[in-house]
DRENDO-1510 file (C-alpha; in Angstrom, 1 decimal, always signed):
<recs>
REC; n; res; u; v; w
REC; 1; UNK; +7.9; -6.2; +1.9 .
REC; 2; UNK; +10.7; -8.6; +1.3 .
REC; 3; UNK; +14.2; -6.4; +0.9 .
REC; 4; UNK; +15.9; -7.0; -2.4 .
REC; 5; UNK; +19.2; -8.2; -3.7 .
REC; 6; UNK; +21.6; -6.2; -5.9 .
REC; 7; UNK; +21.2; -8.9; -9.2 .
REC; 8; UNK; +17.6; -8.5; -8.7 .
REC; 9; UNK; +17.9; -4.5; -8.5 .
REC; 10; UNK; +20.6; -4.5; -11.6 .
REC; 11; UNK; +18.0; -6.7; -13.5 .
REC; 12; UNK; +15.1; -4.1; -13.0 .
REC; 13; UNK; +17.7; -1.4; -13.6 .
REC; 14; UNK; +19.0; -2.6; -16.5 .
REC; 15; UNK; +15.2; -3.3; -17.9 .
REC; 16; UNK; +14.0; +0.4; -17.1 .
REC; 17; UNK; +10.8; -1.5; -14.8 .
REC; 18; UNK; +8.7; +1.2; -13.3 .
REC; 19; UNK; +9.6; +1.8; -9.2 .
REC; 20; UNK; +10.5; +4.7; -7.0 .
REC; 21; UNK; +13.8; +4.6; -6.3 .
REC; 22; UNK; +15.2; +7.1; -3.4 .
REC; 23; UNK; +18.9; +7.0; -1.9 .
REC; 24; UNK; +19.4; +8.2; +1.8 .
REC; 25; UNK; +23.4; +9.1; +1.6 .
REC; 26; UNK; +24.2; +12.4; +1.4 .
REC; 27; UNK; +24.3; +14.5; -0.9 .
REC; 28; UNK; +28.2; +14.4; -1.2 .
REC; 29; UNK; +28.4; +10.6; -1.4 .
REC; 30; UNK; +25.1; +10.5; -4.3 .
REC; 31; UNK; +27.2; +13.2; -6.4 .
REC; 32; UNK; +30.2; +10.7; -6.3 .
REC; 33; UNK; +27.9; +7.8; -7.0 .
REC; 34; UNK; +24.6; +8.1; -8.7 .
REC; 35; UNK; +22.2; +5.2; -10.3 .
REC; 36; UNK; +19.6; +7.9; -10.8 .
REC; 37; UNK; +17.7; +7.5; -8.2 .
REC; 38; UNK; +15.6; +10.2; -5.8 .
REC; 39; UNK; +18.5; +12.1; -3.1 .
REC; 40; UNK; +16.9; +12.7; +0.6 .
REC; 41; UNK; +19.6; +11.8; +2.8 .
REC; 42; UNK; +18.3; +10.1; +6.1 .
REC; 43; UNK; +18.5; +12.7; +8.5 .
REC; 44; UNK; +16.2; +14.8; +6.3 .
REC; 45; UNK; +13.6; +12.5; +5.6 .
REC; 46; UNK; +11.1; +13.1; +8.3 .
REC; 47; UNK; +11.4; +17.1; +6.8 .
REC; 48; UNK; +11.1; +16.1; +3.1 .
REC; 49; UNK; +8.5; +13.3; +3.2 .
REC; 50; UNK; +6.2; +15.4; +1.1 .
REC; 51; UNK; +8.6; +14.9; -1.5 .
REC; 52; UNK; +7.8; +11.4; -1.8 .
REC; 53; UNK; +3.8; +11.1; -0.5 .
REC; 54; UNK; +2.4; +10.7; -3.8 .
REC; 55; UNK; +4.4; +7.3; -3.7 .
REC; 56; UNK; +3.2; +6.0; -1.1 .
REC; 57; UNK; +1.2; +3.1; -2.4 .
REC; 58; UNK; +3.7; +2.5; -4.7 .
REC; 59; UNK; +7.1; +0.1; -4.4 .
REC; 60; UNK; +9.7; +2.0; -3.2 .
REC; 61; UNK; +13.3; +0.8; -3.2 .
REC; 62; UNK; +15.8; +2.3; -0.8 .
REC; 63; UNK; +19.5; +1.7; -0.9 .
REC; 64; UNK; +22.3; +3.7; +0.7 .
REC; 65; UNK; +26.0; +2.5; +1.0 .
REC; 66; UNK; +26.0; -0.6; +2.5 .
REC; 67; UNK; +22.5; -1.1; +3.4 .
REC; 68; UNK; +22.0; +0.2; +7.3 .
REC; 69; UNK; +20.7; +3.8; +6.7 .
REC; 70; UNK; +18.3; +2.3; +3.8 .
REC; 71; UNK; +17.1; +0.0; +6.3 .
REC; 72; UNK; +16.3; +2.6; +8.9 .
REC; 73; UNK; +14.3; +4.5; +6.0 .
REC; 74; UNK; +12.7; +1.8; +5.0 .
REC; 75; UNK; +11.6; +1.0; +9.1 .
REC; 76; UNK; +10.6; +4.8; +9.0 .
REC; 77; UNK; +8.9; +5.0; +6.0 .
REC; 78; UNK; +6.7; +1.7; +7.1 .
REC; 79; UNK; +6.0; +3.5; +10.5 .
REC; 80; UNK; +4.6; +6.5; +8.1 .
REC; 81; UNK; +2.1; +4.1; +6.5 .
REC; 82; UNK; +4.4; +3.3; +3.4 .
REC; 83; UNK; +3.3; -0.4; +2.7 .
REC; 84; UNK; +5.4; -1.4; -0.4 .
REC; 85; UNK; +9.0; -0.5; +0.7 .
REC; 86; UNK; +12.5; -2.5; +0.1 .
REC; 87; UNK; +15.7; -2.1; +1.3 .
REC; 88; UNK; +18.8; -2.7; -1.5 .
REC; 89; UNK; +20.9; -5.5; +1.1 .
REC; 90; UNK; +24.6; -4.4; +0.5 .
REC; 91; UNK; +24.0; -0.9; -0.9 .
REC; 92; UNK; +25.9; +0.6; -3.8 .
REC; 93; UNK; +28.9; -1.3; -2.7 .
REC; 94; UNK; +27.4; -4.8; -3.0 .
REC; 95; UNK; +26.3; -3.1; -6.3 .
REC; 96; UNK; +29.0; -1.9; -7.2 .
REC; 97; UNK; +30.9; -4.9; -6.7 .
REC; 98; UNK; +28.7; -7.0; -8.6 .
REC; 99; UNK; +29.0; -5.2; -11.5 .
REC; 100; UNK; +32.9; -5.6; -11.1 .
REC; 101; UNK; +32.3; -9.1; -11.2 .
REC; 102; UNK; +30.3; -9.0; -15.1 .
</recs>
């Protein structure tokens, strides 16, 4: 699937649209900065993918800090069999920084 822009994650956000949402930062950097999504840091996902199975026909939107661990999850994930999965481009900075900008 097509990776996904902050303003078009924000919009869907801000609209409550039904998605599964999982960060891959750790836990330290998702306590400082939460948008309420689901916390398996990267390193742990191969050991926590039963967490997340029941989503796997479902859209599932990664994001990280800027973008680069999401998009290994998301390459991951997609080797796994998970067909629906976008990375957030930017991370919570480019977030972050767009809502700065409103």
């Amino acid at each position: 699937m097509k990776d996904i822009e902050v303003e078009e994650l924000k919009s869907r956000l801000d609209k409550k649209e039904q998605f599964v949402f999982l960060d891959v930062r750790e836990t330290y950097e998702y306590e400082d900065d939460n948008l309420g999504a689901i916390n398996i840091p990267l390193a742990q996902l191969p050991n926590k993918l039963s967490e997340i199975e029941k989503y796997k026909d479902e859209e599932i939107i990664v994001h990280c800090r800027s973008g680069a661990r999401s998009g290994n999850a998301k390459v991951f994930l997609e080797s796994k069999g998970y067909t629906k999965v976008r990375n957030v481009l930017g991370g919570i900075l480019a977030y972050r920084a767009l809502e700065e900008d409103e």
